[in-house]
C-alpha positions in Angstrom: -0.2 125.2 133.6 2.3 128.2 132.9 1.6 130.0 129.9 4.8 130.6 129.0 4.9 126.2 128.5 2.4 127.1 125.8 5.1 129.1 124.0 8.1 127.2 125.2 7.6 124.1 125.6 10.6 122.1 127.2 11.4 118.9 128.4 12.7 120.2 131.6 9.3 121.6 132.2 7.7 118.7 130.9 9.4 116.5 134.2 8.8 119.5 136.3 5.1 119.1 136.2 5.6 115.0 135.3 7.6 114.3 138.9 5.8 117.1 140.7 2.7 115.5 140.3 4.3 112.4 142.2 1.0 111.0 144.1 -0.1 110.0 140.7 3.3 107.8 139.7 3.7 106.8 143.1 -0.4 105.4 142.9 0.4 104.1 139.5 3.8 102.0 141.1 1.1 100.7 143.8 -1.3 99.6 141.5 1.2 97.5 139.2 2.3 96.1 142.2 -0.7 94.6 143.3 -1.4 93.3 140.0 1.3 91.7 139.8 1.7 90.3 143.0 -2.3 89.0 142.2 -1.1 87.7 139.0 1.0 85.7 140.8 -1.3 83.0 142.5 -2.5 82.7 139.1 0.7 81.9 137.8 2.2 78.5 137.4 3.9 77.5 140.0 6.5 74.9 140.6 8.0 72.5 143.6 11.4 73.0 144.9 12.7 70.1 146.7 16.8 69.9 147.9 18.9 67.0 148.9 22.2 68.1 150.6 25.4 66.4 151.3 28.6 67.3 152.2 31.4 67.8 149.9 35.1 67.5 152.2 38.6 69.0 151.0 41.7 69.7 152.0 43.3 72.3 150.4 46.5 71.5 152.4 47.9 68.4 150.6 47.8 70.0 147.1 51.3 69.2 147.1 50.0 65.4 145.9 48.4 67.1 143.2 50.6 67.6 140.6 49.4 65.4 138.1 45.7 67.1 138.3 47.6 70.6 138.4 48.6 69.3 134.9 45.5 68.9 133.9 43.9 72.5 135.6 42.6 75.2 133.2 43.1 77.9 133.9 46.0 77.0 136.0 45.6 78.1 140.4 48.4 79.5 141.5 47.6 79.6 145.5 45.5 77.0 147.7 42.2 79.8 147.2 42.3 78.8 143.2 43.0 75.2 143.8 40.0 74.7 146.3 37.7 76.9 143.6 39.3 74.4 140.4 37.9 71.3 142.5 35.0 72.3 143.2 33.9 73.9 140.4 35.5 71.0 138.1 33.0 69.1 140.5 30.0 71.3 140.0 30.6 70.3 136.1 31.1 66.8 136.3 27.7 66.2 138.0 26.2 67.4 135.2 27.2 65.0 133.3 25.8 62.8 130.7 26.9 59.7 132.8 25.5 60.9 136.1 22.3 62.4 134.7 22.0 59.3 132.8 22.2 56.6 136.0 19.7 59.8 137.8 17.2 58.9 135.1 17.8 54.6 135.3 17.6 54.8 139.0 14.2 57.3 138.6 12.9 55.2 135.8 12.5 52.3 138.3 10.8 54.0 140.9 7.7 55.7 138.7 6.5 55.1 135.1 6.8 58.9 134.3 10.0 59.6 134.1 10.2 56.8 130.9 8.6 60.1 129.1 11.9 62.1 130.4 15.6 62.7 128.4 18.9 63.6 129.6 18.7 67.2 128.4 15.3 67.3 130.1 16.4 66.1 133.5 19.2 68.0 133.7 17.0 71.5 132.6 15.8 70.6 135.9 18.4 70.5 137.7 20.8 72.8 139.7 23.1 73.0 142.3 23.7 75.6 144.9 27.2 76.2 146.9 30.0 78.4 148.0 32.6 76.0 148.8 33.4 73.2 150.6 31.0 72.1 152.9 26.8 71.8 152.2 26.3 71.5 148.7 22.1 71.4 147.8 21.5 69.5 144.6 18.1 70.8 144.1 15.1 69.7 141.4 12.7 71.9 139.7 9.1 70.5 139.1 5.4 71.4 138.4 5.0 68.1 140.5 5.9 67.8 144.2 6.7 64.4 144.1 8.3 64.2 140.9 10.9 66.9 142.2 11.4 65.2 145.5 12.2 62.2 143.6 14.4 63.6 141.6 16.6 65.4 144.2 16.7 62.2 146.0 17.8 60.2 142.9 20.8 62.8 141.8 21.9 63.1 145.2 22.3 59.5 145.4 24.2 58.7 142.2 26.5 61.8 143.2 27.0 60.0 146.7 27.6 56.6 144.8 29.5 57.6 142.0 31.9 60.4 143.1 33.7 58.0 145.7 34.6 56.0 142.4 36.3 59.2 140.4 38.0 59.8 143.9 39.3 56.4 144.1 40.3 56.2 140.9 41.9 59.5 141.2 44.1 57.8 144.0 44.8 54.8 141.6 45.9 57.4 139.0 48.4 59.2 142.0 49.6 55.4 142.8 50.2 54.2 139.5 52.2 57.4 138.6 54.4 56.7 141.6 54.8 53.1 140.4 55.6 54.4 136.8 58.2 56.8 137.8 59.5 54.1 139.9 59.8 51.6 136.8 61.3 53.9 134.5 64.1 54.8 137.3 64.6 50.4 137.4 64.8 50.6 133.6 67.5 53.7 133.4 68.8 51.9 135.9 69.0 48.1 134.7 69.6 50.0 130.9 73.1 51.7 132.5 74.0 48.5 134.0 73.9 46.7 130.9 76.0 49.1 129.1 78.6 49.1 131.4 78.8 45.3 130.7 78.8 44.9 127.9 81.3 47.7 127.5 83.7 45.3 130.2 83.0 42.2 128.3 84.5 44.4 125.1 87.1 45.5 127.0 88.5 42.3 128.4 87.5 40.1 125.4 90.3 42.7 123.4 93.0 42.5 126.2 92.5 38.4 126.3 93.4 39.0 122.6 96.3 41.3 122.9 97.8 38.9 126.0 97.3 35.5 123.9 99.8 36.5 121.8 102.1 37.3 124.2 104.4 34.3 126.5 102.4 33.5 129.8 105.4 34.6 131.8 105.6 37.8 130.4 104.5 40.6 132.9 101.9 43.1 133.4 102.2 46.7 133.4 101.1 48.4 136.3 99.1 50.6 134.1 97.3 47.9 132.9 97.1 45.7 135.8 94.8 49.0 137.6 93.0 49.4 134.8 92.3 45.3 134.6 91.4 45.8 138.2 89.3 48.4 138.0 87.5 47.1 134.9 86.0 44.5 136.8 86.1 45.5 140.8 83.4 48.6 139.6 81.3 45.9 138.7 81.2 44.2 141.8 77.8 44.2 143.7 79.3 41.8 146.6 76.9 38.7 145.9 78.8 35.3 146.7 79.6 35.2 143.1 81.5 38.4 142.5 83.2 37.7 146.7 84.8 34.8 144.9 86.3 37.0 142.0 87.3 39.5 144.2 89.1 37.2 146.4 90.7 35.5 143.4 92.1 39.0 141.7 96.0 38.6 140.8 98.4 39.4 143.0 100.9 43.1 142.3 103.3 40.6 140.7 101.3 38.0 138.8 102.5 37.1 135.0 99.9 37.5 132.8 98.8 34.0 132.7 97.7 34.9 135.9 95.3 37.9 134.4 93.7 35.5 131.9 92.4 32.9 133.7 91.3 35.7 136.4 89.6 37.1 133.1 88.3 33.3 132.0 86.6 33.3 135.6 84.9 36.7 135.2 83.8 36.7 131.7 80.8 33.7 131.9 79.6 35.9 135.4 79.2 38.9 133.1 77.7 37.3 129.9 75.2 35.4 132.8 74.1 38.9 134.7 74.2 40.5 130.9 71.3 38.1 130.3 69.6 38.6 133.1 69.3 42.3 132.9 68.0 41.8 129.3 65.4 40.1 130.7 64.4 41.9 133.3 64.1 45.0 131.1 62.0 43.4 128.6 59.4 42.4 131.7 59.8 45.7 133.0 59.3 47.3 129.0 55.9 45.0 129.3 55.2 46.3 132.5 56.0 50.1 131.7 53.2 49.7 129.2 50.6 48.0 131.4 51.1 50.2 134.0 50.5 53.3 131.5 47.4 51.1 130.5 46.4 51.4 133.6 47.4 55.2 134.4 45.2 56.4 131.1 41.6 53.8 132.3 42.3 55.7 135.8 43.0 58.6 135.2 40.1 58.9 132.5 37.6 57.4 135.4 38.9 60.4 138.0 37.9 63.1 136.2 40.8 65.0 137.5 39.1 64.8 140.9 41.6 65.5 143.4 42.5 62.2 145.4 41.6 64.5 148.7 37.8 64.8 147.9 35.7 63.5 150.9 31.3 63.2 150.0 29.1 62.0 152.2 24.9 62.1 152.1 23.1 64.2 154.3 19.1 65.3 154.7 16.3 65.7 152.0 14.7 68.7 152.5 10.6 69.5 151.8 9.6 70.2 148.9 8.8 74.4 148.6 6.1 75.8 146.5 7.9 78.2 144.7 6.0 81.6 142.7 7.3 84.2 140.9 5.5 86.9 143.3 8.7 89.4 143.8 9.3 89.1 140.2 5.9 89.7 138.8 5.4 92.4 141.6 8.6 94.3 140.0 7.5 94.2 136.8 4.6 95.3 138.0 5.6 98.2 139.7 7.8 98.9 136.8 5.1 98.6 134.4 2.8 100.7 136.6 5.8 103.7 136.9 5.9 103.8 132.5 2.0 104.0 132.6 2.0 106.9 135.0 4.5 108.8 132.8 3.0 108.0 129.7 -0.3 109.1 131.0 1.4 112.7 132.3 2.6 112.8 128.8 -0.6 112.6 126.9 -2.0 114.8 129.6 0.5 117.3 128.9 0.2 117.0 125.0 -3.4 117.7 125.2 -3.2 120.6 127.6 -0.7 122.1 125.0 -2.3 121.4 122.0 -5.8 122.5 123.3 -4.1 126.1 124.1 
């Protein structure tokens, strides 16, 4: 050792001699290593077996989306986000309490151990791996071989039965919301309708009024006449009915006695279709709420799935023996590298402190 480390001792000396002396870190590294890659086969190990199947998407006909692009957080902005939002909103619903729960029923029949087993138990087992569309592996950690098998198995087969349900509802939810839109336009539309109406019954019950107290010869402005006309003609929807009103309309000349019966005609049509639309909107009020009835079971069963979601089942794979060997061999080797140093420390300590 230098003598002048005797009177000036450094750090940067200190790592000098520490890494120069290398064979003896590099042998301590080697050492931890083996021990821990030994320690491994004495380890417990644990069995892990996969089931994959095939999750299908098409990224393309977000444009029928929009409802579960509502419902996206955060929101996608381009087809790359929307593909990721589905399948990760996928990768969480599997998870849950309602699929883990049929998992355990359907494992509960096949062997008497997993009575013994919870929800938060089984799904500490469980974990998926995937990058995208494609082969997903829904894969089950266990001591047991056969207890892991059967668990992959089981998942994998409630995901395969039950996410074709969420699907379809999720199309029941993109139907009904078509048929809702399409039953508040017959509403607006039957609701406009009845307006206008009533607003021409108004109109002609105060002109029938106004003309009663006038002689049945006397004549009609033209002013009013086009106004009379047009009253009524913009009603018109060209049924037998209304041909027969048209056809009867007074002539450019008729006396107002004329205009009143014309009106007597016309009135009982209107009262007749006012009724009518009244009650077609009150069946299509009843309707409007059992189709929203409908739109909140569905849309609540989807789990915002998008309606373009395609799962089929595919292999099992065997069961792998898995050990921690490349972890226990780092820590090892890391464990091995502080003991070397440590042990150049007290060697250098000593060597100063017996000069």
């Amino acid at each position: 050792m230098p003598e002048n480390l005797n009177k000036h001792w450094t750090l940067r000396e200190a790592l000098y001699i520490t890494f120069h002396n290398w064979p003896l870190l590099f042998a301590c590294i080697i050492i931890g290593a083996l021990l821990g890659f030994g320690l491994s086969y004495i380890w417990p190990s644990y069995y892990r077996a996969s089931s994959n199947i095939y999750i299908g998407l098409n990224p393309y006909r977000k444009f029928s989306d929009t409802n579960f692009e509502a419902l996206a957080n955060p929101k996608y902005s381009n087809l790359d986000n929307y593909h990721y939002w589905q399948m990760s909103q996928l990768n969480s619903a599997i998870f849950m309490d309602r699929y883990l729960a049929a998992t355990l029923d359907k494992l509960r029949q096949a062997d008497p151990y997993w009575q013994t087993v919870d929800v938060p138990h089984l799904r500490g087992m469980l974990e998926t791996e995937w990058r995208s569309s494609g082969t997903w592996s829904m894969i089950a950690n266990h001591p047991n071989r056969l207890f892991a098998q059967q668990a992959a198995r089981a998942w994998s087969d409630v995901i395969v039965e039950q996410v074709p349900q969420a699907v379809t509802a999720a199309r029941d939810t993109f139907r009904i919301d078509q048929e809702l839109q399409a039953n508040e336009d017959a509403i607006l539309q039957a609701t406009l309708r009845q307006r206008e109406l009533s607003a021409a019954q108004k109109d002609l019950h105060e002109w029938q009024k106004f003309a009663q107290d006038k002689p049945p010869e006397s004549t009609v402005e033209p002013a009013t006449r086009w106004q009379l006309l047009a009253m009524v003609t913009r009603l018109a929807d060209y049924s037998p009915v209304w041909m027969d009103v048209l056809r009867n309309q007074p002539e450019a000349d008729a006396k107002a006695q004329a205009f009143l019966e014309w009106i007597d005609q016309t009135l009982p049509l209107l009262e007749t279709e006012a009724e009518t639309l009244h009650q077609h909107i009150l069946f299509l009020n009843q309707q409007q709420i059992e189709l929203a009835t409908q739109y909140s079971q569905a849309s609540q069963k989807s789990l915002s799935f998008s309606p373009n979601i395609e799962i089929q089942r595919r292999e099992d794979l065997n069961p792998l023996k898995m050990q921690p060997s490349s972890t226990l061999i780092l820590i090892g080797g890391v464990t091995g590298l502080l003991m070397g140093l440590l042990a150049q420390l007290v060697i250098i300590t000593r060597s100063r402190s017996r000069l």
